[in-house]
Backbone as a chain_set.jsonl record, in Angstrom:
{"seq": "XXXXXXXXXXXXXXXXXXXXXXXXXXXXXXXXXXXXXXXXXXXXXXXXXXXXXXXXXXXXXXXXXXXXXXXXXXXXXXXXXXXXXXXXXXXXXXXXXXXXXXXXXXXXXXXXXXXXXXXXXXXXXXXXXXXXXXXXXXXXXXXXXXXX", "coords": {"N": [[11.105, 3.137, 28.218], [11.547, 3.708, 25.038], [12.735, 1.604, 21.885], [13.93, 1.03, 18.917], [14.641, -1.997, 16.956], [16.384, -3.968, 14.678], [14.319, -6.219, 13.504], [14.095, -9.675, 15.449], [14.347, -13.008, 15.974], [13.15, -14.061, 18.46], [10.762, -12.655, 18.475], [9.01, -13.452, 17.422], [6.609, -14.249, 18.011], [4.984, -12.422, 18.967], [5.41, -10.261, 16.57], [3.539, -11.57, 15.088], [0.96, -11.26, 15.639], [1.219, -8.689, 15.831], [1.326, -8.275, 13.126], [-0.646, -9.69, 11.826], [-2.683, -8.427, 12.836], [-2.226, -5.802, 11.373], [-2.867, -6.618, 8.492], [-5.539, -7.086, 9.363], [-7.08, -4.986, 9.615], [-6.446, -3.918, 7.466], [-8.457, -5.535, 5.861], [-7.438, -7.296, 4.912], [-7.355, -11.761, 4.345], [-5.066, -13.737, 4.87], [-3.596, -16.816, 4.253], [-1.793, -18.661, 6.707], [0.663, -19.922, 6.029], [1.481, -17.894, 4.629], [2.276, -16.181, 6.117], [4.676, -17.325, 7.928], [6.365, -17.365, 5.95], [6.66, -14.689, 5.134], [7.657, -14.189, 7.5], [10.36, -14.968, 7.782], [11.542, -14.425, 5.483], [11.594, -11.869, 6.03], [13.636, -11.899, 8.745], [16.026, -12.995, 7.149], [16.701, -10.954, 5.564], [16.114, -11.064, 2.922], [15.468, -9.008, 0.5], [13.352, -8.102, 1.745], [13.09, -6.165, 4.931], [12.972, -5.593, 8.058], [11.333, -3.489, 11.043], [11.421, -3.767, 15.193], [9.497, -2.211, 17.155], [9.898, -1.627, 20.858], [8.782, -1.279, 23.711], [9.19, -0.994, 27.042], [10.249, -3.306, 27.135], [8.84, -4.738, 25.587], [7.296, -6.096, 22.174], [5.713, -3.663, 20.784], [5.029, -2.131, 18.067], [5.945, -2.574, 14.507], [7.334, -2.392, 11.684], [7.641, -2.842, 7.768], [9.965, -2.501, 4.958], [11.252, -2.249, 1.854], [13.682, -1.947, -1.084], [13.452, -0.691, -3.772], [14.501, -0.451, -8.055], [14.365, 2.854, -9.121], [13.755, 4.084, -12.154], [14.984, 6.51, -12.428], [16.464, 7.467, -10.581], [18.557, 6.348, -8.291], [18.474, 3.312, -6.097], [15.103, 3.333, -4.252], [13.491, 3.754, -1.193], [10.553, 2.129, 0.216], [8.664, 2.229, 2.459], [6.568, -0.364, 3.2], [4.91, -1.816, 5.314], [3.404, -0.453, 8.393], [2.616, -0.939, 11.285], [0.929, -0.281, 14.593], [0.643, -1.004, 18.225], [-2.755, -0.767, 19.423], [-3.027, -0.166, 21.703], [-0.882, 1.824, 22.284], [-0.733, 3.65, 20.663], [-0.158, 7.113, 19.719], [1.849, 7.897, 21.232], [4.271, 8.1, 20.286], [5.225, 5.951, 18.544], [4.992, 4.987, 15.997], [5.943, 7.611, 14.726], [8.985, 6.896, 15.195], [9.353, 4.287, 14.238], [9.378, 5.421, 11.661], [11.228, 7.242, 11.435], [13.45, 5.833, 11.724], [13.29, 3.547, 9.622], [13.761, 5.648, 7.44], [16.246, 6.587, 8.012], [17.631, 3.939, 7.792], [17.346, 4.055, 5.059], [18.702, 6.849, 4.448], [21.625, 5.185, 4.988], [21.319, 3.454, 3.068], [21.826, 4.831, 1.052], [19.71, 5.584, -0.228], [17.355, 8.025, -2.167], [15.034, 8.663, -2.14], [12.549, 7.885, 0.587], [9.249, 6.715, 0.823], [5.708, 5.841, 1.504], [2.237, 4.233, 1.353], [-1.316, 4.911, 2.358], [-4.332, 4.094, 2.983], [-6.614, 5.992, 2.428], [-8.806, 6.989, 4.326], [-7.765, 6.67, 6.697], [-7.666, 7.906, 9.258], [-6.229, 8.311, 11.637], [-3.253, 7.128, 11.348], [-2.515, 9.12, 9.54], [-2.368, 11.733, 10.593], [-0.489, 11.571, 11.87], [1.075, 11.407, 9.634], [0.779, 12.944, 8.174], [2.526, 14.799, 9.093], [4.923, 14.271, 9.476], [5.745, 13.431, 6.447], [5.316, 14.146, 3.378], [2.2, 14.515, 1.113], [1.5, 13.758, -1.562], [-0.371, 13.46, -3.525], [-0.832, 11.425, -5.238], [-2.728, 9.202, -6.378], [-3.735, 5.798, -6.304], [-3.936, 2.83, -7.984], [-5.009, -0.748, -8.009], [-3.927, -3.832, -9.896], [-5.421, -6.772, -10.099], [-3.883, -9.808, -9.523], [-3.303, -12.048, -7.997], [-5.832, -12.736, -5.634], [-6.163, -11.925, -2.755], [-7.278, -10.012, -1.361]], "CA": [[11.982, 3.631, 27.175], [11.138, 3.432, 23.537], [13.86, 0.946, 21.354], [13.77, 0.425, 17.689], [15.698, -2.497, 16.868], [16.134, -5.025, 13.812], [13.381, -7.913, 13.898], [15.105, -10.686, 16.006], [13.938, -14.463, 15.768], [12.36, -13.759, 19.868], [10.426, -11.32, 18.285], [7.641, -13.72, 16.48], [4.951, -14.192, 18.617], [4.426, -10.434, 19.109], [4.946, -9.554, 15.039], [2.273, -12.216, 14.474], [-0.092, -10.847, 16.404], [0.543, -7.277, 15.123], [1.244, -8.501, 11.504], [-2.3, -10.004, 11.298], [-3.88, -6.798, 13.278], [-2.135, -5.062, 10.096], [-3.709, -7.159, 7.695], [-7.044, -7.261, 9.19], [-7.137, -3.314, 9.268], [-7.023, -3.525, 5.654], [-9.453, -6.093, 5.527], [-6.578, -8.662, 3.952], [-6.99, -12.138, 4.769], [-4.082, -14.562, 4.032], [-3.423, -18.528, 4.569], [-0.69, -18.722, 8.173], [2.055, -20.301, 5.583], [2.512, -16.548, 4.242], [2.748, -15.023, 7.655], [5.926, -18.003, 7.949], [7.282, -17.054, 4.556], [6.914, -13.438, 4.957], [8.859, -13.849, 8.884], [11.373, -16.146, 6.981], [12.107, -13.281, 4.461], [12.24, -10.834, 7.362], [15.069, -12.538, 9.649], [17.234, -13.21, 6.32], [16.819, -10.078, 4.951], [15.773, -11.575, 1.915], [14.731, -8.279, -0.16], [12.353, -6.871, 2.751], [13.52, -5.8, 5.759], [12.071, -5.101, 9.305], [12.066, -2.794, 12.574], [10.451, -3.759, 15.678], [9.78, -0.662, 18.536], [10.1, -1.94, 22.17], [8.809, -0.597, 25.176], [9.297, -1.688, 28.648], [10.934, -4.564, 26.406], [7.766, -5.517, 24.68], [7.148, -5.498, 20.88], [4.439, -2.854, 19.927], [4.94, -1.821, 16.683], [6.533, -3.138, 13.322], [7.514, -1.793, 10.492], [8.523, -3.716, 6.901], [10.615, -2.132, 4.148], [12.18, -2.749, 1.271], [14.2, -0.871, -1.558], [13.629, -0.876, -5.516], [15.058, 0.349, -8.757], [13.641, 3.435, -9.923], [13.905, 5.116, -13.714], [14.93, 8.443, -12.276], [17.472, 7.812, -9.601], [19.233, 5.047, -7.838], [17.288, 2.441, -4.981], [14.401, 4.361, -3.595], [12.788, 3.076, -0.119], [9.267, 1.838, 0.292], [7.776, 1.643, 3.492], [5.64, -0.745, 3.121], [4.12, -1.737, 6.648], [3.292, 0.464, 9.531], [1.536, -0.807, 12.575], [1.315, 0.178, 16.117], [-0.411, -2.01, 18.987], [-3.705, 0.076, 19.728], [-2.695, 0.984, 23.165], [0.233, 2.494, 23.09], [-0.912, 5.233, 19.506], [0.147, 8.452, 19.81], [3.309, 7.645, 22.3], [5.888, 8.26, 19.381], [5.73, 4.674, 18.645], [4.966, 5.388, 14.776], [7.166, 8.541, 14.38], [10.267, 6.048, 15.718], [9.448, 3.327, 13.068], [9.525, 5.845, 10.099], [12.411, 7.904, 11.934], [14.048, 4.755, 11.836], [13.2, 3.12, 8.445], [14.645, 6.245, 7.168], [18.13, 6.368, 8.74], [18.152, 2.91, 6.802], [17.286, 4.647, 3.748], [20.205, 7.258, 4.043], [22.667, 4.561, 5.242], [21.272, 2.714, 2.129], [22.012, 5.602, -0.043], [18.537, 5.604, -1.207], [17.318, 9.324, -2.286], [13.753, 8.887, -1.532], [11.763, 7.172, 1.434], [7.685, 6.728, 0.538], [4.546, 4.877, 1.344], [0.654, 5.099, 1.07], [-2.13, 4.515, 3.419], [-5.965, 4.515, 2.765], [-7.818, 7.898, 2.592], [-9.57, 6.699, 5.568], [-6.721, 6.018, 7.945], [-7.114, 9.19, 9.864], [-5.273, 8.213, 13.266], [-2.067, 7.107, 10.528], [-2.765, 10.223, 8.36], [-2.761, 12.455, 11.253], [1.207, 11.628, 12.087], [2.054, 10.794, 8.33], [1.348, 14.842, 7.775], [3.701, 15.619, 10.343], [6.846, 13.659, 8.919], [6.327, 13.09, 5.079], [3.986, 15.301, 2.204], [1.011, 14.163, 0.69], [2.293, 14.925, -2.963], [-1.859, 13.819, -3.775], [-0.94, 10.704, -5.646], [-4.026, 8.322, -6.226], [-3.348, 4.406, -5.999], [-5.11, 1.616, -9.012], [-4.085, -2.025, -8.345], [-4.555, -4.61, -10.607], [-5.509, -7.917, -9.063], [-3.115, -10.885, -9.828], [-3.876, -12.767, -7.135], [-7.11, -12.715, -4.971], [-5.474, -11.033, -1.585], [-8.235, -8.426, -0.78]], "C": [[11.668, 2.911, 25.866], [12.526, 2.939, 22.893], [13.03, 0.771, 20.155], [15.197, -0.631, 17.184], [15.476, -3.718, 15.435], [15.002, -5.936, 14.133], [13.962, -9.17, 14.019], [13.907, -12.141, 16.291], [12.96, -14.274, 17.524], [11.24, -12.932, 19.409], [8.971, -11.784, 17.571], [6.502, -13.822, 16.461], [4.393, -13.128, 18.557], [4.329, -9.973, 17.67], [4.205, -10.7, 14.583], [1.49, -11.443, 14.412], [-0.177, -9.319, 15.55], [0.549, -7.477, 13.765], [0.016, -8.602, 11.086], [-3.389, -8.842, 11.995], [-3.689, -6.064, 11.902], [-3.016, -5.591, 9.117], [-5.229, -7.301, 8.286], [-7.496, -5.909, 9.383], [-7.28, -3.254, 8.063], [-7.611, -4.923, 5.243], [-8.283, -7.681, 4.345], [-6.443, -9.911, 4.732], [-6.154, -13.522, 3.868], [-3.407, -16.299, 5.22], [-1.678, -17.961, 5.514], [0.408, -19.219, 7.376], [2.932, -18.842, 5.0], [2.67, -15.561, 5.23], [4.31, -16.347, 7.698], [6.669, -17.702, 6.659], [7.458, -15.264, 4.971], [8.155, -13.372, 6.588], [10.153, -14.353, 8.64], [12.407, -14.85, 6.548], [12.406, -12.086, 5.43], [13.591, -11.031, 7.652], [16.313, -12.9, 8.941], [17.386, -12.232, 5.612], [16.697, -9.952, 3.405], [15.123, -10.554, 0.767], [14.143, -7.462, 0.834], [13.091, -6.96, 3.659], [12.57, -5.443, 6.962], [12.465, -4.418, 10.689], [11.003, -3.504, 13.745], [10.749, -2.694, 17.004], [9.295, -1.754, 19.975], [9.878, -1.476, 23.105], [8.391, -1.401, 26.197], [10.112, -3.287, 27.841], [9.925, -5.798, 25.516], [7.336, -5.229, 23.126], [6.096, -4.925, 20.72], [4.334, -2.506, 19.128], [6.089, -2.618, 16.122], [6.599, -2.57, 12.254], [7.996, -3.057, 9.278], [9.039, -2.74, 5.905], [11.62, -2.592, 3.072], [12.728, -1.226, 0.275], [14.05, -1.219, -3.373], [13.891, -0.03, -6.743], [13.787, 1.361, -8.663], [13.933, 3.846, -11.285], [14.796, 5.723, -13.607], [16.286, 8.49, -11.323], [17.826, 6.145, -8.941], [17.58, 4.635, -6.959], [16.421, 3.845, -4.657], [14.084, 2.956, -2.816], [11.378, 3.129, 0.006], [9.349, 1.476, 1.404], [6.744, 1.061, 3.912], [4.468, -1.632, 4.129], [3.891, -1.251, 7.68], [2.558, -0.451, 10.311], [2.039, -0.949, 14.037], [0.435, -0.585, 17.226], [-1.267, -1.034, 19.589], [-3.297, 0.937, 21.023], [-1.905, 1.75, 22.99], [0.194, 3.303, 21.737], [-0.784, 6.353, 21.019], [1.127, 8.686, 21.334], [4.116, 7.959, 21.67], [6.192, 7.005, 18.34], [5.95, 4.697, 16.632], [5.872, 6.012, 14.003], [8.609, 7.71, 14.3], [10.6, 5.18, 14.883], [10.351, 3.669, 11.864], [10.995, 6.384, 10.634], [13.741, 6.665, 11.555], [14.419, 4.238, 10.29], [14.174, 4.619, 7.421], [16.062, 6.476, 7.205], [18.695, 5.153, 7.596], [18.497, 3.026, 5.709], [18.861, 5.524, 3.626], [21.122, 6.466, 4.113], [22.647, 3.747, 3.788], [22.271, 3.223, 0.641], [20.886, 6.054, -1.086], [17.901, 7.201, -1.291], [15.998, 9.661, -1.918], [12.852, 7.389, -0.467], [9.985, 7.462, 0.649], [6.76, 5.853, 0.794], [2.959, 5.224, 1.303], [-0.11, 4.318, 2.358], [-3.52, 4.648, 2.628], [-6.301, 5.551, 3.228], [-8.276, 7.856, 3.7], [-8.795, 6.466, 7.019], [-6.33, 7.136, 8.367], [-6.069, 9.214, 10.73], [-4.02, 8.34, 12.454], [-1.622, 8.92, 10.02], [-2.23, 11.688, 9.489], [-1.056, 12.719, 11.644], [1.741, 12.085, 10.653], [2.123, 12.707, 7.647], [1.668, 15.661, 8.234], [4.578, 15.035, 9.768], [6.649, 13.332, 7.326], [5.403, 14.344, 4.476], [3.405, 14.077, 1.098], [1.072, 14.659, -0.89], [0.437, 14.349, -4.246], [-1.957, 12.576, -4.672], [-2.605, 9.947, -5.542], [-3.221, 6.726, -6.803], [-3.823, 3.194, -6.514], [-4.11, 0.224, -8.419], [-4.71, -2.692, -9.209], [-4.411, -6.259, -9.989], [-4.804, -8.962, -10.213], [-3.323, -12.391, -9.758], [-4.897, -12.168, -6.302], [-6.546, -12.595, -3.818], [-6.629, -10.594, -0.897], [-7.473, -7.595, -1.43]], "O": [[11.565, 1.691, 25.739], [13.513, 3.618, 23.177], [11.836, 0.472, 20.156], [16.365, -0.26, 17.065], [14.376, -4.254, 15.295], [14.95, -6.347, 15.292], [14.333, -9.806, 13.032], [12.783, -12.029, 16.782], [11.765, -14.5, 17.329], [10.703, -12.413, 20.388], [8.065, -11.022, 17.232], [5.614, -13.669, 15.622], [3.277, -12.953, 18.068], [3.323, -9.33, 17.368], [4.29, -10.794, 13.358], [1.17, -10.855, 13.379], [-1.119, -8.874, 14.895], [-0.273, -6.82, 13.127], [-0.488, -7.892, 10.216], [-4.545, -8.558, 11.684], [-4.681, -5.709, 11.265], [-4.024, -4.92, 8.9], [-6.088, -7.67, 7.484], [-8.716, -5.861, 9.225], [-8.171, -2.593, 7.529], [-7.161, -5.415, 4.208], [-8.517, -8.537, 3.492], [-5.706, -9.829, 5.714], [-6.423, -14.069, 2.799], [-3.024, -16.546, 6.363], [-0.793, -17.206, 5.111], [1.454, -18.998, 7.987], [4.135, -18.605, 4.9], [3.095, -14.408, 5.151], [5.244, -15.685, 7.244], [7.864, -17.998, 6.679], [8.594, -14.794, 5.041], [9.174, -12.688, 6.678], [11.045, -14.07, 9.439], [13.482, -14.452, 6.996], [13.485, -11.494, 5.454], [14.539, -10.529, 7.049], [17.386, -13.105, 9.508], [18.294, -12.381, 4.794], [17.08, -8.981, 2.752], [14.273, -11.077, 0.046], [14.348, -6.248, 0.855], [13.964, -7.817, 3.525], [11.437, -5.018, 6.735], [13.498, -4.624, 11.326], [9.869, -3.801, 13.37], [11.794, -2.462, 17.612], [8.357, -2.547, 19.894], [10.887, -1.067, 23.679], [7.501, -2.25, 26.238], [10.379, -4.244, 28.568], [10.072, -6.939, 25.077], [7.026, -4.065, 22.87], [5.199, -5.718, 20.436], [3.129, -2.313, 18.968], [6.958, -3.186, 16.783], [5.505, -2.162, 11.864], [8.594, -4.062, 9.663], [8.299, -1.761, 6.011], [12.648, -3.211, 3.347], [12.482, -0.044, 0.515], [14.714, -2.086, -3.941], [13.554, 1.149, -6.629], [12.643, 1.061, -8.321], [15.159, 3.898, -11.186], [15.63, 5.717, -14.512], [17.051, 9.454, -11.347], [17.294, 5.075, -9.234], [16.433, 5.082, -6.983], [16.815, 5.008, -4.745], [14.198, 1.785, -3.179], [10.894, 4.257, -0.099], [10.011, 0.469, 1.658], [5.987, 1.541, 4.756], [3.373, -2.009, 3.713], [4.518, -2.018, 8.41], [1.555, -0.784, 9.68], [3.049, -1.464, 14.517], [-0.729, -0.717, 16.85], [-0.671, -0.295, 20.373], [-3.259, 2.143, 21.265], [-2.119, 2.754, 23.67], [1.311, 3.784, 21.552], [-1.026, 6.439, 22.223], [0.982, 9.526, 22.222], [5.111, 8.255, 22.333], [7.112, 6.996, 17.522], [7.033, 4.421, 16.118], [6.485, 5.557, 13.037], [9.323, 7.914, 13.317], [11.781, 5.016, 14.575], [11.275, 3.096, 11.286], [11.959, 5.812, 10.125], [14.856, 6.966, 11.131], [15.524, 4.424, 9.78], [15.202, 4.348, 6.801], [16.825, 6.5, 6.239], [19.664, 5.228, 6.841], [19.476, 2.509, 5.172], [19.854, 5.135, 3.011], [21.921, 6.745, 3.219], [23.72, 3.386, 3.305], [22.935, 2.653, -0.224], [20.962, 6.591, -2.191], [17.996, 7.71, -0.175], [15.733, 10.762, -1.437], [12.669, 6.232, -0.846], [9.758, 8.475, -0.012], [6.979, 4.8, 0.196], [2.545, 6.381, 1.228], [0.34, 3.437, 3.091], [-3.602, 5.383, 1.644], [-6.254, 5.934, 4.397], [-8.164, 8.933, 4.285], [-9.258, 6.158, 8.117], [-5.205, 7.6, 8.182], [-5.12, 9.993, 10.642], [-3.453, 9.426, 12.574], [-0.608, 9.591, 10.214], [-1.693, 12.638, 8.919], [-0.515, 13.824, 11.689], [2.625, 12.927, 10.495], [2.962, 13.373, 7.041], [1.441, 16.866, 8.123], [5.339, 15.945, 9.44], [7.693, 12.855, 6.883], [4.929, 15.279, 5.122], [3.967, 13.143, 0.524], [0.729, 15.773, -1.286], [0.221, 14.774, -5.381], [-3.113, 12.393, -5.052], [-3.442, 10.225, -4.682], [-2.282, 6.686, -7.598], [-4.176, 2.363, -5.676], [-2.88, 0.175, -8.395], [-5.883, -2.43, -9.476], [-3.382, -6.748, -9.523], [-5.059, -8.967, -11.417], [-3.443, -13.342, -10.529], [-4.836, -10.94, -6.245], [-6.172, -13.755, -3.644], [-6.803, -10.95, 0.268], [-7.691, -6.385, -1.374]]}, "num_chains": 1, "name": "protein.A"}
């Protein structure tokens, strides 16, 4: 049975592990004090927010989210981490996250949910144009800090 539930302090060993699978999917690598700052900011709700999905009672996926002004309309929601533990794609485990992260969003009051992926992230891409629209945006950053 599939569970999506807050990210609970038991919960760290397993969103290491997939946190840094996330980041090394997009080729980002980052010093182990901001994987403890970023789980910090998790568990206090500190701005971001997190889900983790559960099956058989094991963490396989993670989600992070937060919520920021916009111009145009009140909070909007950013979904800004997806990942799923290789085995267990295309189980639901994905759909359940966003299904999820959403719910938050209406309970938030926020009017729009959104996030992006790389052009290249078919397996993602392949769900993400089953539950959201592809409204064709394109994506510049400007480097700050040296991340990847």
């Amino acid at each position: 049975m599939l569970t999506v539930l807050p990210l609970q302090a038991v919960d760290r060993a397993r969103w290491d592990v997939l946190a840094r699978g996330y980041k090394t999917f997009y080729e980002t690598v980052l010093p182990a004090a901001q994987y403890d700052e970023t789980w910090e900011r998790l568990l206090r709700g500190d701005g971001v927010y997190g889900f983790g999905a559960h099956l058989a009672g094991n963490l396989v996926g993670i989600t992070h989210y937060l919520y920021h002004p916009s111009a145009w309309s009140g909070d909007v929601c950013y979904l800004q981490d997806l990942f799923v533990d290789e085995t267990v794609r295309g189980q639901g485990v994905g759909r359940a996250l966003i299904e999820r992260v959403a719910q938050a969003a209406r309970e938030h009051g926020a009017p729009r949910l959104y996030w992006l992926t790389h052009q290249n992230n078919a397996t993602a891409r392949t769900l993400y144009d089953k539950v959201g629209q592809n409204k064709g945006y394109i994506r510049y950053d400007y480097p700050i800090v040296d991340w990847k």
